[in-house]
TORFITI-56463 format. One record per residue: residue number from 1; residue in three letters; chain; x, y, z of N, C-alpha, C in turn. Coordinates in steps of 0.1 Angstrom, whole numbers, plus 5000, padded with zeros to 4 digits. Example, Ala and Ser with C-alpha at 12.3 -4.5 7.8 and 13.67 -1.06 7.14 Angstrom:
<recs>
REC;1;ALA;A;5132;4943;5078;5123;4955;5078;5132;4967;5078
REC;2;SER;A;5128;4978;5071;5137;4989;5071;5129;5000;5079
</recs>
This chain:
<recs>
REC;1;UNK;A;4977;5040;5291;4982;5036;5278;4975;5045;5268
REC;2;UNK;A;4982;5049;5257;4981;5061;5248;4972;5052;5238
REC;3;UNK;A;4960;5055;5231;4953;5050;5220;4959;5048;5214
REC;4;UNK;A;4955;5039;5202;4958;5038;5190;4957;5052;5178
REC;5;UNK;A;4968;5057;5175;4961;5070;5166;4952;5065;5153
REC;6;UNK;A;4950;5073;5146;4947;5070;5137;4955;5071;5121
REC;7;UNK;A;4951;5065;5111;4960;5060;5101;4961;5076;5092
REC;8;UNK;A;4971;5084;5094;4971;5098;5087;4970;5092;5073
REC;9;UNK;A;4977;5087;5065;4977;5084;5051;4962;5077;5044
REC;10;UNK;A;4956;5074;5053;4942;5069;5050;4929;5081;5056
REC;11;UNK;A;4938;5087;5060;4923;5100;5066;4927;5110;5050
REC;12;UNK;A;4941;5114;5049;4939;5116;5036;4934;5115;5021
REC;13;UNK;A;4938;5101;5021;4927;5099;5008;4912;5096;5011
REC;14;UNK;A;4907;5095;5021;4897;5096;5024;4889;5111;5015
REC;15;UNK;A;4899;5122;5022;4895;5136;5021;4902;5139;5008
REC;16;UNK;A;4901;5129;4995;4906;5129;4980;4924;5140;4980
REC;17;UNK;A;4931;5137;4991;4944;5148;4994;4954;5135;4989
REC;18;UNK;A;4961;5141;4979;4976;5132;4978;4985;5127;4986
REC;19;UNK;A;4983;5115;4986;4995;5105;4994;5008;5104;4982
REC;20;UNK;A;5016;5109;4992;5036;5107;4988;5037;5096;4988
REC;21;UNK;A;5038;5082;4985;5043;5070;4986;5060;5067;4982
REC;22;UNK;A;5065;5062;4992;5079;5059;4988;5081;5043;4991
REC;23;UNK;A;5087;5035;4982;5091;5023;4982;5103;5016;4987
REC;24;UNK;A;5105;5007;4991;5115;5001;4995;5111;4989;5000
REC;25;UNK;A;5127;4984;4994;5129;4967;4994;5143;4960;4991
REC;26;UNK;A;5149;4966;4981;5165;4963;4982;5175;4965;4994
REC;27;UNK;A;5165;4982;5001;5179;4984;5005;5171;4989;5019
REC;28;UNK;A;5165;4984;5024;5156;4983;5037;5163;4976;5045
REC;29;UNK;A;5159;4988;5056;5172;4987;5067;5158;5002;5081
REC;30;UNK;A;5162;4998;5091;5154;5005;5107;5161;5020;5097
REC;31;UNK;A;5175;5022;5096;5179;5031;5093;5175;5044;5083
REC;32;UNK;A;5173;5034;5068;5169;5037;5060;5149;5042;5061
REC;33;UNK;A;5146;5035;5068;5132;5034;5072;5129;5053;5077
REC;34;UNK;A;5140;5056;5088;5142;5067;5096;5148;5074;5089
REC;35;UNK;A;5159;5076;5079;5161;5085;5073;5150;5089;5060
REC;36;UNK;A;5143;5081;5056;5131;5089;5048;5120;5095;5053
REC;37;UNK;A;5113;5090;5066;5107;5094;5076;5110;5109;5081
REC;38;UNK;A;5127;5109;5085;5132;5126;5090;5125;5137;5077
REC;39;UNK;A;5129;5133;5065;5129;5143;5056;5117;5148;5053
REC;40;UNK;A;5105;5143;5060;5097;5147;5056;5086;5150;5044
REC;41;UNK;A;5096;5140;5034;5090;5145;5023;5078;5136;5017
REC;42;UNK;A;5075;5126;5027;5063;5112;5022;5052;5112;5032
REC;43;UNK;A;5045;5107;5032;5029;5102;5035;5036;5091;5040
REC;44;UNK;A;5035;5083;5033;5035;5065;5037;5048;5060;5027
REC;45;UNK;A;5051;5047;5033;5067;5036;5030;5059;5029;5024
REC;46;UNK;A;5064;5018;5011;5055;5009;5008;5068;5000;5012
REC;47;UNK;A;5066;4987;5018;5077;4982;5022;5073;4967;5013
REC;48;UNK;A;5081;4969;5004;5079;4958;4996;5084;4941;4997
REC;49;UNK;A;5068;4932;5003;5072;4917;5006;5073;4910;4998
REC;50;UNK;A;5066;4913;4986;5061;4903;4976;5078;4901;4969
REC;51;UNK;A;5086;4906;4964;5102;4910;4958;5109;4909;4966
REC;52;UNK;A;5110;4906;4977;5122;4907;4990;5115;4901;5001
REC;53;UNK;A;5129;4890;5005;5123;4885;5022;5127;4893;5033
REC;54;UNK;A;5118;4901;5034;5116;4909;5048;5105;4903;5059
REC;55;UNK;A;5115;4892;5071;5106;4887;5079;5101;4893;5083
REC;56;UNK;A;5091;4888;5091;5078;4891;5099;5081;4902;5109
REC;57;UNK;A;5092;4894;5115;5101;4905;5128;5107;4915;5125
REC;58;UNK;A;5114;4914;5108;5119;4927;5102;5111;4938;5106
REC;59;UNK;A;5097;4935;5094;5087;4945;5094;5081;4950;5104
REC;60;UNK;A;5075;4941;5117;5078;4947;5127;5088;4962;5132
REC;61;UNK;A;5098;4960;5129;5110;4970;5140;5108;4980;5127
REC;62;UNK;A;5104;4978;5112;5101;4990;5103;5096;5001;5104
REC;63;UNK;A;5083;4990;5107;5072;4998;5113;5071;5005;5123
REC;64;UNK;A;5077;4999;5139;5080;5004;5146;5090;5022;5148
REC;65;UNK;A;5097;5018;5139;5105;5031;5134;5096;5046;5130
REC;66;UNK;A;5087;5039;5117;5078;5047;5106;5069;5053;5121
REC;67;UNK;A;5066;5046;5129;5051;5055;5139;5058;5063;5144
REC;68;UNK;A;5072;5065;5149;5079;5078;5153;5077;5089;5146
REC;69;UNK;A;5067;5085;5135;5062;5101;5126;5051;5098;5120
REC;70;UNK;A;5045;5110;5115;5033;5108;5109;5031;5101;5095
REC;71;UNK;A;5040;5088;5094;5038;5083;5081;5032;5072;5080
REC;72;UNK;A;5026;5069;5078;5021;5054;5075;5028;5042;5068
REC;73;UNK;A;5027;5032;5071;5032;5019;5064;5023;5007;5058
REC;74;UNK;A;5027;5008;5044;5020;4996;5039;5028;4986;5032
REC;75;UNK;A;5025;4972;5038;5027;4963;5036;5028;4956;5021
REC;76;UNK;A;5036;4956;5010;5028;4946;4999;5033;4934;5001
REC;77;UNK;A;5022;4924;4998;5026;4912;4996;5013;4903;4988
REC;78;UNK;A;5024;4892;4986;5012;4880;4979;4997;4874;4990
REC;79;UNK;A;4986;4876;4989;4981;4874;5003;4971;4861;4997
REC;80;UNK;A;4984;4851;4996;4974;4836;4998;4972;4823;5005
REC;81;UNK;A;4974;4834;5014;4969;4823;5028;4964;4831;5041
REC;82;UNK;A;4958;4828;5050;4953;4834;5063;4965;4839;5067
REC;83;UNK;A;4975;4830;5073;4980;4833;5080;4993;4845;5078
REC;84;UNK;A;4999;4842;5067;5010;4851;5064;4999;4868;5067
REC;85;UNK;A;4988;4867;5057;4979;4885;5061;4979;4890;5080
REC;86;UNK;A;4974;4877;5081;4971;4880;5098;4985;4886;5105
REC;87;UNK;A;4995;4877;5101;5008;4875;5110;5014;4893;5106
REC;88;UNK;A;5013;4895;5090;5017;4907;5090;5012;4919;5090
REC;89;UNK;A;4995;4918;5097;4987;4931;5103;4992;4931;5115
REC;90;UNK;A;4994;4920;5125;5000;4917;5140;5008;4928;5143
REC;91;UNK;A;5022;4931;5127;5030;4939;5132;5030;4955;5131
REC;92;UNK;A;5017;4957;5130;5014;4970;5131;5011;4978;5123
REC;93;UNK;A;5017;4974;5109;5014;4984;5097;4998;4987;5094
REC;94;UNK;A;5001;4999;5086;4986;5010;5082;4983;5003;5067
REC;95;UNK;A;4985;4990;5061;4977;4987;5052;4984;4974;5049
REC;96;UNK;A;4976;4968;5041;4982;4959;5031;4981;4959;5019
REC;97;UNK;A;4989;4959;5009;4988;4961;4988;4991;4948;4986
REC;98;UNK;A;4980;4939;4982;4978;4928;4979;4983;4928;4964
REC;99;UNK;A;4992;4921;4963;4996;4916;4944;4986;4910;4939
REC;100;UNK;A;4986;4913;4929;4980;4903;4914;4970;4899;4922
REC;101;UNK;A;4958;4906;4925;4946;4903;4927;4941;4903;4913
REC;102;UNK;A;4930;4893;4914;4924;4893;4894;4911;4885;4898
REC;103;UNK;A;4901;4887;4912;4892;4888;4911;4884;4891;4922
REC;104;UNK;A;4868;4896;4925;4863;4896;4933;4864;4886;4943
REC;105;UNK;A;4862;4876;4939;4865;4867;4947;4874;4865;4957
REC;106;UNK;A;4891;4866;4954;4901;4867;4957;4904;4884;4965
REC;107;UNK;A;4894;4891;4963;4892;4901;4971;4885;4896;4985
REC;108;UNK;A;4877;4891;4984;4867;4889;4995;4870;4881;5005
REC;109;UNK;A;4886;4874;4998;4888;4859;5005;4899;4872;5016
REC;110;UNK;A;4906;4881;5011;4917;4891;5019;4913;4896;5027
REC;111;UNK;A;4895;4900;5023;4891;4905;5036;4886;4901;5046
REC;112;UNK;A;4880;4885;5043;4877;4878;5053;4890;4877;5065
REC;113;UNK;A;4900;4872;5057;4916;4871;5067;4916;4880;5074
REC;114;UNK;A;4915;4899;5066;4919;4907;5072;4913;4914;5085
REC;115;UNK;A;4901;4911;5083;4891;4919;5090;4885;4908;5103
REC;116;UNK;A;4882;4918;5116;4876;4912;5130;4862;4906;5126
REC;117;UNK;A;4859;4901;5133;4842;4898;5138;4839;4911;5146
REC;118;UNK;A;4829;4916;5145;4828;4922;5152;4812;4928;5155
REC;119;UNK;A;4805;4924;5168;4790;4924;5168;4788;4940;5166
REC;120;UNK;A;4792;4945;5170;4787;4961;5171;4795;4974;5159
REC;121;UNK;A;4796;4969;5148;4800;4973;5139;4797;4991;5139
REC;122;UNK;A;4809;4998;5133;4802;5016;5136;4794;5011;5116
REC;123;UNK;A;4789;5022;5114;4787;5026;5099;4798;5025;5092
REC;124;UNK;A;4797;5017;5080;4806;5014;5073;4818;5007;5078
REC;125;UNK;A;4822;5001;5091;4834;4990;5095;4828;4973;5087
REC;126;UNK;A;4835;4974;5076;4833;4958;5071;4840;4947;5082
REC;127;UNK;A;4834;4935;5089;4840;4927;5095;4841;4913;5085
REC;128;UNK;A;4852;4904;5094;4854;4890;5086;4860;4881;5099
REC;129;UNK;A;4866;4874;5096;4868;4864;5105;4883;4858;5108
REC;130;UNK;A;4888;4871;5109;4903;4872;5113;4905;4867;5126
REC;131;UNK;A;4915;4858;5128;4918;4848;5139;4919;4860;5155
REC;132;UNK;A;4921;4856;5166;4924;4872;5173;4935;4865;5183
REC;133;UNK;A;4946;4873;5186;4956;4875;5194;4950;4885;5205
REC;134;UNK;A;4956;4898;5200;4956;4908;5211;4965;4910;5219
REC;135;UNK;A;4977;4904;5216;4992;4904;5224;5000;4912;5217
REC;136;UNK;A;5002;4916;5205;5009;4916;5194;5007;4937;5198
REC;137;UNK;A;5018;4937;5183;5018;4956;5179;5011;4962;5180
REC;138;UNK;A;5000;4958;5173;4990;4966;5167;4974;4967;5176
REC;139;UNK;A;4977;4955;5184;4970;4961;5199;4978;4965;5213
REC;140;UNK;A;4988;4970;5209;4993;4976;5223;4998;4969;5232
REC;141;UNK;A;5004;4953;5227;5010;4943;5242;4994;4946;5248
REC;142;UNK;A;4981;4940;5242;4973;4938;5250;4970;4946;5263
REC;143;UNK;A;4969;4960;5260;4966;4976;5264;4951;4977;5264
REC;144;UNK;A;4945;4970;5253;4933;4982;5246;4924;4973;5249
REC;145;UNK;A;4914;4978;5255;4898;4970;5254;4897;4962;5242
REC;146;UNK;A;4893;4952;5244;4888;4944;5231;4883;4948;5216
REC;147;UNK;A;4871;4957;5220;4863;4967;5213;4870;4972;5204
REC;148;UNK;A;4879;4983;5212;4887;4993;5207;4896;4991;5195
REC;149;UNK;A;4905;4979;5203;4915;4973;5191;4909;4969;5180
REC;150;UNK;A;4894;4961;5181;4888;4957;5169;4888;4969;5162
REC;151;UNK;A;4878;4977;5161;4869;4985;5154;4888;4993;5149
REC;152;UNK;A;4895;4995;5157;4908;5002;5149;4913;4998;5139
REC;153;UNK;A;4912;4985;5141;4919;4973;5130;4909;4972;5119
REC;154;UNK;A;4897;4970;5123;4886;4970;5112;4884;4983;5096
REC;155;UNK;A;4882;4999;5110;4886;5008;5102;4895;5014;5101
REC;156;UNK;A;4911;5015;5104;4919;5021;5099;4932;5016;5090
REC;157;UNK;A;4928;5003;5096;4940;4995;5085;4935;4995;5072
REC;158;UNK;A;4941;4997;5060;4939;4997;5044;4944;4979;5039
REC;159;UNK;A;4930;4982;5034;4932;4970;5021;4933;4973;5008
REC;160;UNK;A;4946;4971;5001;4944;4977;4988;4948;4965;4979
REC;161;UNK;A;4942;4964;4971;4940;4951;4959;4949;4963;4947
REC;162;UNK;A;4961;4953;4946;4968;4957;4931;4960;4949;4916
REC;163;UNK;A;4963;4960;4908;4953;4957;4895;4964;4956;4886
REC;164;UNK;A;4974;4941;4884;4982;4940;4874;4985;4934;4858
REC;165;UNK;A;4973;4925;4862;4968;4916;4844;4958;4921;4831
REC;166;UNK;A;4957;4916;4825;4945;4921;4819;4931;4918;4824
REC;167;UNK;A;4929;4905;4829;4920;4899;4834;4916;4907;4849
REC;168;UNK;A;4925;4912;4859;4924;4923;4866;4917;4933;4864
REC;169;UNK;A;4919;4940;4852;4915;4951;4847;4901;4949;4843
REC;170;UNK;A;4898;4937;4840;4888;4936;4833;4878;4933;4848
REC;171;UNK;A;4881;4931;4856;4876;4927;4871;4878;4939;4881
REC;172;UNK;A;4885;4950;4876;4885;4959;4884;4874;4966;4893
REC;173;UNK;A;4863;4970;4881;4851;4973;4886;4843;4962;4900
REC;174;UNK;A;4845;4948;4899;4841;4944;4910;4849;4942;4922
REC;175;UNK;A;4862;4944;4918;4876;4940;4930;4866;4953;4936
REC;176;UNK;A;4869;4969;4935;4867;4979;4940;4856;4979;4945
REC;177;UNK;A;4844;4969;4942;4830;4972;4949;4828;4961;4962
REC;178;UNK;A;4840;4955;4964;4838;4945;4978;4842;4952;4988
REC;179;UNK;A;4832;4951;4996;4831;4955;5010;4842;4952;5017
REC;180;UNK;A;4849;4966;5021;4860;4962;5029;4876;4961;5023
REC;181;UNK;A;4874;4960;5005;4885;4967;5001;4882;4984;5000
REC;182;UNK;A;4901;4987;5003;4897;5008;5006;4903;5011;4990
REC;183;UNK;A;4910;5005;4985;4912;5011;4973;4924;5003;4963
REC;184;UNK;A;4925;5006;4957;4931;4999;4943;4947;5006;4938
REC;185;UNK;A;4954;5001;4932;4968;5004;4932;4969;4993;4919
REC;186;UNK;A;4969;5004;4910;4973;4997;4890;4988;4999;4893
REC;187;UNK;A;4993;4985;4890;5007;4984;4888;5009;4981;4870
REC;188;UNK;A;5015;4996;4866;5022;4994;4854;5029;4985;4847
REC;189;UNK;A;5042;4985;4856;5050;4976;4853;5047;4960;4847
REC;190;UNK;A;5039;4952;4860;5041;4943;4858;5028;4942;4845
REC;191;UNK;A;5016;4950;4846;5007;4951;4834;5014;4950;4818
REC;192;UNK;A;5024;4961;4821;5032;4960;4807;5039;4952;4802
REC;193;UNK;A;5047;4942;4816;5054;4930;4806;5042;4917;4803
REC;194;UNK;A;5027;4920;4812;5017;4909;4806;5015;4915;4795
REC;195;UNK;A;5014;4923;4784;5005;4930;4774;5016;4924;4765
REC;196;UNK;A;5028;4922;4767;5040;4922;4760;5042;4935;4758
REC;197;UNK;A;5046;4943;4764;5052;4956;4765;5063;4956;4773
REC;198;UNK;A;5071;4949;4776;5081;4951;4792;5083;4966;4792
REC;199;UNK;A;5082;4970;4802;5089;4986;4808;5082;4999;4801
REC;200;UNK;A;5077;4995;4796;5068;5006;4788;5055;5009;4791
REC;201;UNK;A;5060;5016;4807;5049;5017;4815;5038;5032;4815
REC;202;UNK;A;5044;5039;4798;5033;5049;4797;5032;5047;4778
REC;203;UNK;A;5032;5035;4777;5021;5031;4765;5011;5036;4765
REC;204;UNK;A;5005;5037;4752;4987;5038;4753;4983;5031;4757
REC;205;UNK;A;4986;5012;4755;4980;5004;4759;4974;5008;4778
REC;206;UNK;A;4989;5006;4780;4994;5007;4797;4982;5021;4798
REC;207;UNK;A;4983;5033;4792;4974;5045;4797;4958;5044;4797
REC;208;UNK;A;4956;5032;4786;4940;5031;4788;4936;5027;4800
REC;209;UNK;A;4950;5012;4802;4942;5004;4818;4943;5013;4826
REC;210;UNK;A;4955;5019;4826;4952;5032;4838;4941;5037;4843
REC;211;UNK;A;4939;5042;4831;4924;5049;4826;4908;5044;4837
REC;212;UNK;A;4910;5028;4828;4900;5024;4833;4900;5016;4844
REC;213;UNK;A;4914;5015;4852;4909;5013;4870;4907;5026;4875
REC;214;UNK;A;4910;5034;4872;4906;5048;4876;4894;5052;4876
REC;215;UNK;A;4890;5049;4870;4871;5046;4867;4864;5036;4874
REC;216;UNK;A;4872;5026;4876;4865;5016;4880;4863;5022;4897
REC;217;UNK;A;4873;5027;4902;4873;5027;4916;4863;5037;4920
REC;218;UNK;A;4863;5048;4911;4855;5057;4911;4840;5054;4911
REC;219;UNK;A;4835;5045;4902;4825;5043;4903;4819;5032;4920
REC;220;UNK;A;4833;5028;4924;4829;5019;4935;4827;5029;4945
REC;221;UNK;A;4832;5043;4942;4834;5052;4956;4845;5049;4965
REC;222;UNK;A;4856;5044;4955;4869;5041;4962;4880;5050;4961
REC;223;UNK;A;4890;5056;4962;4900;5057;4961;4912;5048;4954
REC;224;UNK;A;4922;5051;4944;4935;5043;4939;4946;5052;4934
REC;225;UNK;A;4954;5039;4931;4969;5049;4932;4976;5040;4919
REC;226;UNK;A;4991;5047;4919;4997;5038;4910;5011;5046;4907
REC;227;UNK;A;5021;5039;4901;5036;5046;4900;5031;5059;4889
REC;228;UNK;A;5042;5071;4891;5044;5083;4884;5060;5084;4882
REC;229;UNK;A;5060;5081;4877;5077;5082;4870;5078;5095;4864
REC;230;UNK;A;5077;5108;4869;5084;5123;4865;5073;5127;4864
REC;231;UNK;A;5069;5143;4865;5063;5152;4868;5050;5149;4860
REC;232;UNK;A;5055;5148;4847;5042;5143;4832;5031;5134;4835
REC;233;UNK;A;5041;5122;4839;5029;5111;4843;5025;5116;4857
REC;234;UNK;A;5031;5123;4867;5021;5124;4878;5014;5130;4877
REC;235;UNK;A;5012;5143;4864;4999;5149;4862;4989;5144;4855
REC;236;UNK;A;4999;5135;4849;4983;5126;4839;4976;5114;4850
REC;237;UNK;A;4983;5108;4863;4979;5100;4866;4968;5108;4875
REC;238;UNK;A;4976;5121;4880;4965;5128;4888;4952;5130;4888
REC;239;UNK;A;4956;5137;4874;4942;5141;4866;4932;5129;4863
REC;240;UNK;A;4937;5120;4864;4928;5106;4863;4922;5107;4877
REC;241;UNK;A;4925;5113;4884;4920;5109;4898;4928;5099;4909
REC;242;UNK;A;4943;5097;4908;4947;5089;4911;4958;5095;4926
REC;243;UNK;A;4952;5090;4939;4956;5100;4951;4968;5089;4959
REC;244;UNK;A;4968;5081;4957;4979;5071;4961;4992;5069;4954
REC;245;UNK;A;5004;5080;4953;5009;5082;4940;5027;5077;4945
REC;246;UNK;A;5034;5068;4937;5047;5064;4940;5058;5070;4927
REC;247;UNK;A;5066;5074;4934;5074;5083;4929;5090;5071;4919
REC;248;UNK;A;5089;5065;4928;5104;5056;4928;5105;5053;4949
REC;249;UNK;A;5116;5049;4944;5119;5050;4962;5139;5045;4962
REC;250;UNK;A;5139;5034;4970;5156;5031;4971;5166;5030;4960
REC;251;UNK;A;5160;5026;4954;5168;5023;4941;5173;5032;4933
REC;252;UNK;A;5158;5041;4929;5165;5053;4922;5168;5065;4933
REC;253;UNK;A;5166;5061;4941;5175;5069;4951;5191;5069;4950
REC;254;UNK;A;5195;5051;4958;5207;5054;4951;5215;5057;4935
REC;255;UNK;A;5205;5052;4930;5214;5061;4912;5213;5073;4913
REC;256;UNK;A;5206;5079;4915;5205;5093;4913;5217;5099;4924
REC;257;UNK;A;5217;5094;4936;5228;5097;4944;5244;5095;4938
REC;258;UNK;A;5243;5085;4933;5257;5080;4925;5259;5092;4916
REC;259;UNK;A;5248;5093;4907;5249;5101;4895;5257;5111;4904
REC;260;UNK;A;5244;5120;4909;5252;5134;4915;5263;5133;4924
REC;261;UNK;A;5270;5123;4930;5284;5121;4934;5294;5125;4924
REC;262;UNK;A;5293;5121;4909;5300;5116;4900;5303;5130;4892
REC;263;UNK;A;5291;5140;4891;5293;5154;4889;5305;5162;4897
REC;264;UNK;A;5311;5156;4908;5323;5161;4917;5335;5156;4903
REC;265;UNK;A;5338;5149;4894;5351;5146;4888;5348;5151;4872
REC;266;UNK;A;5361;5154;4871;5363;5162;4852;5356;5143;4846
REC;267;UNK;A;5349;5151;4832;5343;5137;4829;5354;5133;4822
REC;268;UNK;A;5369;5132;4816;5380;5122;4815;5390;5120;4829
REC;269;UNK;A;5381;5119;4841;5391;5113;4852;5388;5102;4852
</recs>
């Protein structure tokens, strides 16, 4: 039986190199999964749980799809309870984007869920007390030495804590310095309609917080990311330091597709 590889989208930001992120959740489908995957043109799927019920089993066969290439898959969801985190590391995916985290605490509790016991830890594998199977995806139908599957699961799966409130922001610097989160993901949007800004996701206000999870993570020695809506903001978010970067994904896929359909007719047909 073939190892477990390792998580390409996380060896990259590792090595501070830009991850493509593409989203989906409307319109998530094995199919759709594989046609973004062929093109070549992304890092990692963010397969959105927290906005859409995509069971357990779904994400599974997603995932399953996404490892036929070098892309990685991350999971977002609300992670307030043990079991829903555990049940959806089971299915194999390269991370989790935890919503509306808003404090260290609430960091510490995801990684305890997320993370093995493990006596013989390498340098730098944070452990916790994640329940154990070993039947499941993500160890191989119980293939892999014990060891092996731990320490994979320990270091190559991503924990990323989203930074969407004010009170977030203002906790960012400690979300990013718990052992065992890999990095941080400022969500604009939902920041904007707490500030009372709806959709005005390149305000000043919105650009400070940017600003300063971008700092915050930095100073933890972490890695983060966050939406770029057109070329502008992806160089302002870049230049912030920001290596985990989301473009859009299904949605404005299909508008944009409609649009350029619709260039085929005289505009009074």
């Amino acid at each position: 039986m073939n190892p477990l590889p390792p998580n390409p989208a996380l060896a990259k930001l590792k090595a501070d190199e830009l991850v493509k992120l593409y989203v989906t959740g409307n319109f998530t489908t094995p199919r759709h999964v594989d046609f973004i995957c062929r093109t070549g043109a992304f890092d990692a799927i963010w397969l959105d749980l927290e906005h859409f019920d995509l069971p357990t089993r779904e994400v599974a066969v997603l995932n399953l799809v996404a490892r036929g290439f070098p892309v990685s898959t991350i999971a977002r969801l609300k992670a307030t309870d043990y079991q829903t985190v555990m049940r959806i590391l089971e299915t194999g995916v390269g991370g989790i984007m935890c919503a509306m985290v808003n404090s260290a605490d609430e960091a510490r509790q995801i990684v305890q869920w997320a993370k093995f016991n493990n006596p013989k830890p390498v340098p730098g594998e944070v452990t916790g007390a994640r329940g154990w199977n070993g039947g499941n995806i993500d160890a191989a139908y119980a293939t892999l030495p014990a060891a092996d599957y731990i320490r994979h699961q320990n270091t190559q799966t991503m924990i990323i804590c989203q930074i969407e409130t004010e009170a977030a922001v203002a906790a960012a610097a400690a979300i990013a310095a718990v052992p065992g989160v890999d990095g941080l993901f400022f969500g604009p949007g939902d920041y904007s309609v707490a500030m009372g800004l709806p959709g005005q996701i390149d305000h000043e206000t919105v650009r400070a917080a940017t600003a300063a999870v971008g700092q915050a993570a930095k100073a933890a020695g972490k890695w983060w990311g966050t939406l770029a809506i057109g070329p502008d903001m992806f160089a302002r978010v870049y230049g912030l330091g920001a290596r985990l970067i989301c473009a859009g994904g299904d949605v404005k896929v299909m508008q944009l597709g409609v649009r350029e359909l619709l260039k085929t007719f005289p505009q009074q047909a």
